[in-house]
N, C-alpha and C positions, 0 to 999 in steps of 0.2 A: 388841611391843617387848620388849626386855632388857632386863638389867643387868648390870653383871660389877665385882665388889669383893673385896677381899681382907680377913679377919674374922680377928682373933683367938679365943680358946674364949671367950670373953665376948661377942661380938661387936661387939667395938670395931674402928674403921676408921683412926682418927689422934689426934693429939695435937699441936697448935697446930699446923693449919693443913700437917702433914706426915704421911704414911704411916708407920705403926708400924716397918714393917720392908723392906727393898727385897728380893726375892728374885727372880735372873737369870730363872729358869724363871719363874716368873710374871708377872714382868715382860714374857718372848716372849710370851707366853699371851695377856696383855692389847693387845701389840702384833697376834699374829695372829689373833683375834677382832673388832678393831675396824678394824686395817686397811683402808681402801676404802668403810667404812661411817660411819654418823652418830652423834656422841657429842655427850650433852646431859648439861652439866654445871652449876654454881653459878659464881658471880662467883670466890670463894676459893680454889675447885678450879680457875682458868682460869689465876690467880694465883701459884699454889702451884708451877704448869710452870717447866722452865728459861726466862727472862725472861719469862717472864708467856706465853708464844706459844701458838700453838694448837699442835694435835698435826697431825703431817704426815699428810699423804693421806689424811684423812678429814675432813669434812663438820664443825664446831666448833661447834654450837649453845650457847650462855651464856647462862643467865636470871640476869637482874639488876634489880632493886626499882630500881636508880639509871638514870633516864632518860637519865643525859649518860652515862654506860658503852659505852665503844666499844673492840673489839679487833681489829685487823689483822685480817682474813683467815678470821673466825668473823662468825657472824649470833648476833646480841646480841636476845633478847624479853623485855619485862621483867611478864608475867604468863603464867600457867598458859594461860588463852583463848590469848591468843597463840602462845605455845608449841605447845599441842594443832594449831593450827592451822598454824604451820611445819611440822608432821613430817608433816602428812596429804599432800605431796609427795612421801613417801618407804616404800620399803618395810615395813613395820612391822618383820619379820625383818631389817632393815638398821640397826636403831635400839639403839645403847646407852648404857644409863642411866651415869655413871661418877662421881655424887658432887657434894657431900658429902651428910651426911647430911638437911640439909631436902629434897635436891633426890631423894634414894632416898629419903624416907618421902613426897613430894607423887606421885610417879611410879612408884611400885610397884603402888597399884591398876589401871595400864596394863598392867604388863608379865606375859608370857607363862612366861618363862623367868629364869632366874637364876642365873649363871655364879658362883658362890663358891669362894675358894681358902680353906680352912679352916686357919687356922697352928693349931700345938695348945702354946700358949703362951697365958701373958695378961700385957699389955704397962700401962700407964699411959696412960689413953686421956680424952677428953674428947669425941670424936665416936663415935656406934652406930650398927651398923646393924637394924634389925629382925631380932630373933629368929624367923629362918622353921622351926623345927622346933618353937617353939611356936603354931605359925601354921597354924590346922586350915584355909589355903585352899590351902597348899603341902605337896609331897611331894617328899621326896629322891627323886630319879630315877636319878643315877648317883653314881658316885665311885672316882675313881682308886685306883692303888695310892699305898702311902704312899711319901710324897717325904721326900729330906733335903737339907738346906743347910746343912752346917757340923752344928750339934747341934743344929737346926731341924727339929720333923716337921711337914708339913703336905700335904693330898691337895686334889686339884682336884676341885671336885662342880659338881650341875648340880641344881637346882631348877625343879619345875614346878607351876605354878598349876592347882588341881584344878578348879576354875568357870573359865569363861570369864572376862577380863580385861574390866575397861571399853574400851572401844573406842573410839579419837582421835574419831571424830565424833560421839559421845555430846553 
């Protein structure tokens, strides 16, 4: 399994329920990564889309605590069991993590890899994501050159879990 989020230097992810900063290039990034594949998100983050919709051509998983939570066009689980048990139809490599932050700190012990666009900025944030370079189970693996957007620097990197991950049918 993945994930893929975009972090300020702090590593904050949003701020009521919105993304810190919208950046074109990372925005294709996030579209052509998850295109075709499976994205398992939070109720907030299903919400927070234009009209609440799922994301086109890809697979919409939504965990949500609220039993009567139902979304066009996504499959709705409303525990962890269940969830693990949706994706074990599905390629693990085809699976990304996308937010918010309960649903990236319950599903990180899963994932293999982790797709982070690093902005080098610190924004006013209320959502984090775990700090994976103080995280002795991850290693920076790669990283772009650096990007700009306007007076934005920010580089796309790629995080890799040093142990093997928990595994869906654990």
């Amino acid at each position: 399994m993945n994930l893929i989020v975009a972090v300020d230097e702090n590593w904050a992810i949003g701020n009521r329920n919105k993304l810190l900063v919208s950046i074109p290039a990372d925005m294709k990034f996030f579209r052509e990564m998850t295109k075709g594949n499976v994205v398992v998100m939070g109720r907030k983050t299903m919400e927070s889309f234009p009209g609440g919709q799922p994301l086109k051509k890809r697979t919409n998983i939504v965990l949500s605590r609220d039993e009567s939570y139902q979304v066009k066009d996504a499959v709705v689980v409303h525990s962890l069991e269940e969830l693990l048990e949706q994706l074990k139809s599905f390629p693990e490599e085809s699976i990304y993590v996308i937010g918010g932050e309960s649903i990236y700190r319950m599903l990180l012990p899963y994932c293999k890899e982790a797709y982070i666009t690093r902005i080098r900025h610190s924004y006013a944030a209320d959502t984090y994501f775990p700090d994976l370079d103080a995280d002795p189970e991850w290693e920076l693996e790669d990283e772009s050159e650096e990007q700009t957007y306007f007076d934005l620097e920010y580089v796309f990197t790629r995080y890799r879990r040093k142990q093997a991950e928990k595994k869906l049918d654990n």
